[in-house]
C-alpha positions as CSV (number, residue, x, y, z in Angstrom):
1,X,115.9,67.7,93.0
2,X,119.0,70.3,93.6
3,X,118.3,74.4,93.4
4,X,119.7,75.9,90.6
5,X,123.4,77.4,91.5
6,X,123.2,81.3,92.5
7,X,125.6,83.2,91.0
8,X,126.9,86.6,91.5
9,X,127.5,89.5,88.7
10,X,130.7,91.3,88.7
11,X,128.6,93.9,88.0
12,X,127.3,94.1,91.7
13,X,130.4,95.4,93.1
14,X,130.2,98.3,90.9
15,X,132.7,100.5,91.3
16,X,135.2,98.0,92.8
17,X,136.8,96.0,89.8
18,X,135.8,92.6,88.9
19,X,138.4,91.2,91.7
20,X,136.3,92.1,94.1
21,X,133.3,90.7,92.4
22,X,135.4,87.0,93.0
23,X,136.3,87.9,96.6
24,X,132.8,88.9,97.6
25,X,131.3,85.5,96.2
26,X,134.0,83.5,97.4
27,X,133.3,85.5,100.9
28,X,129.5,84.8,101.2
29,X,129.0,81.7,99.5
30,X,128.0,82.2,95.9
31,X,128.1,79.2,94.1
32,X,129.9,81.2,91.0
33,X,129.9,84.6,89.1
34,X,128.2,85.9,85.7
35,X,131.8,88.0,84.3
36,X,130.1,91.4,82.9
37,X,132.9,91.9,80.4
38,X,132.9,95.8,80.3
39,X,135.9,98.6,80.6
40,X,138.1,97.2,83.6
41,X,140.7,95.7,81.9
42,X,140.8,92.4,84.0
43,X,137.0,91.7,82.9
44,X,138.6,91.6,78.9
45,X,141.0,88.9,79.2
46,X,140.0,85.4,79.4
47,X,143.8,85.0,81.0
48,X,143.4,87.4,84.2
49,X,139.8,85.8,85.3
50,X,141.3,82.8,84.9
51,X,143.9,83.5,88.0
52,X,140.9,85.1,89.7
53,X,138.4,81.7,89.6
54,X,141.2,80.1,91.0
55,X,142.8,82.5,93.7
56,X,139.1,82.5,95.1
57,X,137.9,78.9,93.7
58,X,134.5,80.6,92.5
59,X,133.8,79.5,88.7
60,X,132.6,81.8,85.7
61,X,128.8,80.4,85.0
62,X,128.5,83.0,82.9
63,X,129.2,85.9,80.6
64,X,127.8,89.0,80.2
65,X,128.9,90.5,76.5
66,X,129.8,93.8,76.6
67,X,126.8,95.4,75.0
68,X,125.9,98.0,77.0
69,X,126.1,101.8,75.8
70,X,129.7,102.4,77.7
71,X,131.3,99.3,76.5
72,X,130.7,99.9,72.3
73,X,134.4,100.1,71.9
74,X,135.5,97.1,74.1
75,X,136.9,94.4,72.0
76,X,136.6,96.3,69.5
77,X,133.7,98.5,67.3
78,X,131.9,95.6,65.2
79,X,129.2,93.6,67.9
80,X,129.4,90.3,65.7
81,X,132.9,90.0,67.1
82,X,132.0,90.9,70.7
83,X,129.7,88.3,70.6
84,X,132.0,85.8,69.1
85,X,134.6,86.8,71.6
86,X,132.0,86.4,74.0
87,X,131.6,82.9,73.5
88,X,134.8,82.2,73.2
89,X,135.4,83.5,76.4
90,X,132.9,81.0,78.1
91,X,133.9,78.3,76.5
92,X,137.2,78.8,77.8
93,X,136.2,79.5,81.0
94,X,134.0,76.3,81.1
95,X,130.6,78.7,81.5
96,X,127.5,77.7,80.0
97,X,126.0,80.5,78.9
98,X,126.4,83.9,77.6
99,X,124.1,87.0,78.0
100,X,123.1,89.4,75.5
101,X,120.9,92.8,74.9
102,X,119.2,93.3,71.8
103,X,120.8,96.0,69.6
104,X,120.4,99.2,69.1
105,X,118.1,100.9,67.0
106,X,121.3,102.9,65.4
107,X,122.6,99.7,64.8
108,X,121.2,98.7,61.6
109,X,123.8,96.2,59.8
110,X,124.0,94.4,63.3
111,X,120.1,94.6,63.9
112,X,119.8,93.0,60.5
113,X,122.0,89.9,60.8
114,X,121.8,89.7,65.3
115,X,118.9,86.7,65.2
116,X,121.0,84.7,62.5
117,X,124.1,85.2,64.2
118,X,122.7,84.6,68.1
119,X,121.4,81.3,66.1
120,X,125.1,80.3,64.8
121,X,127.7,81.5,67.6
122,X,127.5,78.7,70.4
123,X,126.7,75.7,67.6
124,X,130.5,75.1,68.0
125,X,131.1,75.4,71.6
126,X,127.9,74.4,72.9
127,X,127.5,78.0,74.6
128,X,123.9,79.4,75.0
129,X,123.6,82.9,74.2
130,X,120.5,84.2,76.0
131,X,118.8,87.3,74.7
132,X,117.6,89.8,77.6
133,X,114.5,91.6,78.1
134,X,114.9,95.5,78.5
135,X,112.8,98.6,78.5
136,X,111.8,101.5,77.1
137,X,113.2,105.1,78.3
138,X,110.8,107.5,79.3
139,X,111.1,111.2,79.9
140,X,108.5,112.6,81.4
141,X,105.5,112.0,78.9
142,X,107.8,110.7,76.6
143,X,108.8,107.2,75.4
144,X,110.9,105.6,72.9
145,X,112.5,102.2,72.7
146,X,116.3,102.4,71.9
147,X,116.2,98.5,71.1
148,X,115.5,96.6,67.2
149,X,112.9,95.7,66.7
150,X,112.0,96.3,70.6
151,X,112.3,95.6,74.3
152,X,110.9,92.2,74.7
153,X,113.2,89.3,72.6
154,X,110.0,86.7,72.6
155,X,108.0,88.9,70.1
156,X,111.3,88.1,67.9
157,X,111.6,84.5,69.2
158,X,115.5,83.2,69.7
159,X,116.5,79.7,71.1
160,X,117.4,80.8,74.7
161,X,116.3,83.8,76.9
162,X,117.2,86.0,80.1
163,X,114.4,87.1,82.5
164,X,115.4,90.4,83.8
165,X,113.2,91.3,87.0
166,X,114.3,94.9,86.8
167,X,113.9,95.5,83.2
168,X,110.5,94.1,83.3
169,X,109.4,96.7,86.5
170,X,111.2,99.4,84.2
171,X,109.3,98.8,81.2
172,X,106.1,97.8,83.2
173,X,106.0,94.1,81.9
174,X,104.1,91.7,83.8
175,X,107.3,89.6,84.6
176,X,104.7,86.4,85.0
177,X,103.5,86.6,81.5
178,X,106.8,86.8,80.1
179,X,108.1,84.1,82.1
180,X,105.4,82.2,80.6
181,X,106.0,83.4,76.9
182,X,109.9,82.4,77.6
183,X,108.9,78.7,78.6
184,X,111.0,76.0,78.4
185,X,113.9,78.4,76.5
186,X,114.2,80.4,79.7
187,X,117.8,79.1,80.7
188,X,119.1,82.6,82.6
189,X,118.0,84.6,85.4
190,X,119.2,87.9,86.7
191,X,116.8,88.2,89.9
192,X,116.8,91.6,91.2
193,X,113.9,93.8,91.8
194,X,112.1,97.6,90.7
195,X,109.4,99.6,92.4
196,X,107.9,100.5,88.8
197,X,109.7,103.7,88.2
198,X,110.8,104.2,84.5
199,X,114.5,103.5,85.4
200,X,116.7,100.1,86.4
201,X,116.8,100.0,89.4
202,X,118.6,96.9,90.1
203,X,117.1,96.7,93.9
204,X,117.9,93.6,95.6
205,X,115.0,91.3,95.7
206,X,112.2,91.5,98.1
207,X,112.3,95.6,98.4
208,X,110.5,96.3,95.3
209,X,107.0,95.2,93.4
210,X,108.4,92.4,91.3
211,X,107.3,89.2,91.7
212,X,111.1,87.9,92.6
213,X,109.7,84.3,94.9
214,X,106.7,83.4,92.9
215,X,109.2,83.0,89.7
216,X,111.9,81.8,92.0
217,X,109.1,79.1,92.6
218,X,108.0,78.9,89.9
219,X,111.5,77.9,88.4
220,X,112.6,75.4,90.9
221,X,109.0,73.7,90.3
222,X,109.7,73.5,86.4
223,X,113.4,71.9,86.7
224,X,114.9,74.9,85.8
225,X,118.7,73.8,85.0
226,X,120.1,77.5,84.1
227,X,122.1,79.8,86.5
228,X,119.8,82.4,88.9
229,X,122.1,85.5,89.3
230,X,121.9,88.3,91.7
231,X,122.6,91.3,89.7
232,X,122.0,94.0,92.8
233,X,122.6,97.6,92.3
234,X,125.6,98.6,95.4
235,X,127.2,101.5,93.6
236,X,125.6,103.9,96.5
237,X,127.2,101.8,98.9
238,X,129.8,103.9,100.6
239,X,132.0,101.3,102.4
240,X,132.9,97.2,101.6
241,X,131.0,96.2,104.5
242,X,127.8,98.1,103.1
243,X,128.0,96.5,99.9
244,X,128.6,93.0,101.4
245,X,125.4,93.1,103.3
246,X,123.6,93.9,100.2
247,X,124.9,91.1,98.5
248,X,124.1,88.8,101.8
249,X,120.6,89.7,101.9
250,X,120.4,89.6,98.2
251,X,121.4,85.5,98.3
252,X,119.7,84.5,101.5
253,X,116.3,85.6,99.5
254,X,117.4,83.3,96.8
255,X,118.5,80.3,98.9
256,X,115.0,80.5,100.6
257,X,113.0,80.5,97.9
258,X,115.1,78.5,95.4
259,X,114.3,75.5,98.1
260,X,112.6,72.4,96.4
261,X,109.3,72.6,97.7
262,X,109.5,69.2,100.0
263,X,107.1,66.5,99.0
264,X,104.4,65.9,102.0
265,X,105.1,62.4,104.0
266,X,102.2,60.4,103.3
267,X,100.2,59.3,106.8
268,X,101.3,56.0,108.5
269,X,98.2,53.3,107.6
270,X,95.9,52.5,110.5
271,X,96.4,49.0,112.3
């Protein structure tokens, strides 16, 4: 049984544009990149990542649809046709599956018709589109959850999932359970790690609480077939070579523990 390929986000090179996000994986051995299609131009056309996959010979796996708060205007204001553009963009780039968030609360129209449409979109091109865990935002004594209707896409129930180890130490989910409640329709995971603090942290894994090698473990012992991506916070990161040895640790931790488990030799029989 082969581990599941390890992938890196473009979003780990943050602030460096998505070029770099190529050069780093081609650099330190990813087996491909999750394309977080936010606002550097290059990451909106389908066209310019192409010449990038094959400049640095490290595919697209995935897409990331620009859904966070800072990308509401890319590809335009209406989030059906990010999402369709989303999938478009992975089946042309020959990537498997595409991430999403749940919508916001002020989002109502989209809110309304987001499980039917998540449900439709890859039917044609055989794309996944894998819902994401998040978290609440807390001020002080203060909480509200800025996502309809919430934070965790399995009380809604959709087709495929994303485990987010972050999200779940932001919103103090017991990333265990939920990887339990996602089952056999977990096909995406961004592995990073949180202390706990009501805030993603993005740390790389094995600095923080989550448990990042007991669901590594747990997935290669299941036959997970999705893509395990390294989505590492390295926007503090003050030179190249910092950010590269983030991003070094960050897939040695997932090569080691995304090792099949070998089976024990049995004893020789006695003569």
């Amino acid at each position: 049984m082969n581990p599941p390929p390890v992938a890196l986000s473009t979003a780990s090179v943050y602030p460096e544009p998505v070029a770099a996000g190529f050069e780093i994986a081609a650099e330190l051995g990813y087996d491909g990149v999750e394309l977080m299609v936010w606002t550097d131009p290059a990451s909106q056309d389908p066209v310019a990542v192409e010449r990038l996959a094959r400049r640095y010979g490290v595919p697209v796996l995935a897409v990331h649809a620009p859904c966070l708060a800072v990308t509401q205007r890319v590809w335009g204001a209406d989030p059906i046709v990010r999402i369709r553009r989303s999938v478009e963009t992975a089946a042309r780039l020959g990537a498997r599956t595409v991430v999403l968030h749940p919508p916001f609360r002020w989002q109502r129209r989209y809110a309304a018709e987001f499980a039917g449409e998540v449900a439709r979109a890859g039917e044609r091109d055989g794309v996944a589109l894998a819902v994401e865990n998040m978290f609440p935002l807390r001020r002080g004594a203060l909480s509200t959850v800025p996502y309809s209707p919430g934070f965790d896409p399995t009380e809604v129930g959709h087709a495929d999932y994303t485990l987010d180890l972050s999200h779940t130490a932001a919103a103090g989910s017991d990333a265990l359970a939920m990887l339990d409640r996602m089952g056999e329709r977990l096909t995406h995971l961004h592995l990073a790690d949180g202390t706990g603090v009501p805030r993603d942290e993005h740390l790389v894994p094995g600095r923080g609480s989550q448990p990042c090698a007991e669901v590594c473990e747990r997935l290669v012992a299941s036959g997970f077939g999705g893509v395990v991506v390294l989505e590492v916070s390295t926007r503090r990161c003050r030179t190249r070579q910092e950010r590269t040895a983030l991003l070094a640790e960050s897939l040695l931790f997932a090569r080691l523990h995304l090792q099949p488990t070998a089976a024990p030799r049995p004893l020789p029989l006695a003569h």
